[in-house]
C-alpha positions as CSV (number, residue, x, y, z in Angstrom):
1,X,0.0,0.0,0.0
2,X,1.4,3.2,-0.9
3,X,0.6,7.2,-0.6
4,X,-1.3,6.4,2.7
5,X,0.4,9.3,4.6
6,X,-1.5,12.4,7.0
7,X,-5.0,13.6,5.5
8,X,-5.3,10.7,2.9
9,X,-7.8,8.6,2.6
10,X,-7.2,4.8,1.9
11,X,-9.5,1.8,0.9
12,X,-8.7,-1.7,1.8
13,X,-10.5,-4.8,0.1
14,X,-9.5,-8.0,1.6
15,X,-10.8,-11.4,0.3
16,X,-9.8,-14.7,2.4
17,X,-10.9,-18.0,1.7
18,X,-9.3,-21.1,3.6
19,X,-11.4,-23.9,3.3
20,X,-10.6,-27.2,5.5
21,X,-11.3,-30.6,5.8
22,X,-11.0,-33.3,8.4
23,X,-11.4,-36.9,6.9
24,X,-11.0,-39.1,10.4
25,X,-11.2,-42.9,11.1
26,X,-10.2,-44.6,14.0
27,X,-10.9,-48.5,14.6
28,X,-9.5,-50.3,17.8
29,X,-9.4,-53.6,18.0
30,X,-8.9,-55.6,20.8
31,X,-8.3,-59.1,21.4
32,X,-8.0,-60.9,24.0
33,X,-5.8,-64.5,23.3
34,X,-5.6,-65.8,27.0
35,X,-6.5,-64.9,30.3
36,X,-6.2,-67.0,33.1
37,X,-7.7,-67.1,36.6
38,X,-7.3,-69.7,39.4
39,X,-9.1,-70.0,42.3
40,X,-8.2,-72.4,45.8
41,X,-10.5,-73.3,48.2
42,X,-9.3,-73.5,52.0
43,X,-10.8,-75.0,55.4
44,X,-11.7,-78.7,53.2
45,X,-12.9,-81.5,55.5
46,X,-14.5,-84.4,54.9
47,X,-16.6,-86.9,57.3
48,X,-17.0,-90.3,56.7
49,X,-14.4,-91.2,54.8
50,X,-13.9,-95.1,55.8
51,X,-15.9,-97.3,54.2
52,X,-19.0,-95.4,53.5
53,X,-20.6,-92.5,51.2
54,X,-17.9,-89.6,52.1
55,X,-19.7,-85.6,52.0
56,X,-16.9,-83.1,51.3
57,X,-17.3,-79.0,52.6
58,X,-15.1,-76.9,51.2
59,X,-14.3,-73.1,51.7
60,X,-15.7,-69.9,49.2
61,X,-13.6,-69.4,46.1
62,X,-13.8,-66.7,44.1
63,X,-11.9,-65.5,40.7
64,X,-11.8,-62.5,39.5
65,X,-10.4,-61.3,35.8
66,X,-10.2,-57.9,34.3
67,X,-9.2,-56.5,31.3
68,X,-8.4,-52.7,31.2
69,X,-8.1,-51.3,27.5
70,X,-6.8,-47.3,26.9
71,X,-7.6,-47.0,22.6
72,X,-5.6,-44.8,20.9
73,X,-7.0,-40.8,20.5
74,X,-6.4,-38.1,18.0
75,X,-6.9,-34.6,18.5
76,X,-7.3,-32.1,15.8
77,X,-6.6,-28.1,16.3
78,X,-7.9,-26.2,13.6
79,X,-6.9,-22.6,13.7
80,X,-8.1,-20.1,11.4
């Protein structure tokens, strides 16, 4: 711009186009080839067990398994 000194009077025309796209595919795929869990029982006893039917009582069990899975993320900043 030029001869836009003291007193003068000055136009400015300005035309701005930035167009964007975002094309975005994620797919996570998990899989999960083994998991294993064991579980022993405690206090057993049995009565009986001579010559006869013998009735076994055995402690709770439990098992538990978990799988915990972070994907992947993408993050897009557009400024314009």
């Amino acid at each position: 711009m030029s001869g836009n000194g003291v007193g003068s009077t000055n136009n400015v025309t300005s035309n701005t186009i930035s167009p964007t796209t975002v094309l975005q595919d994620n797919t996570t795929r998990v899989r999960v080839k083994k998991a294993r869990s064991r579980a022993r029982t405690g206090n057993n006893t049995a009565n009986n067990n001579t010559n006869g039917t013998v009735n076994i009582t055995t402690g709770n069990s439990t098992s538990n398994v978990t799988a915990n899975v972070t994907a992947p993320s993408n993050t897009l900043n557009v400024t314009p």
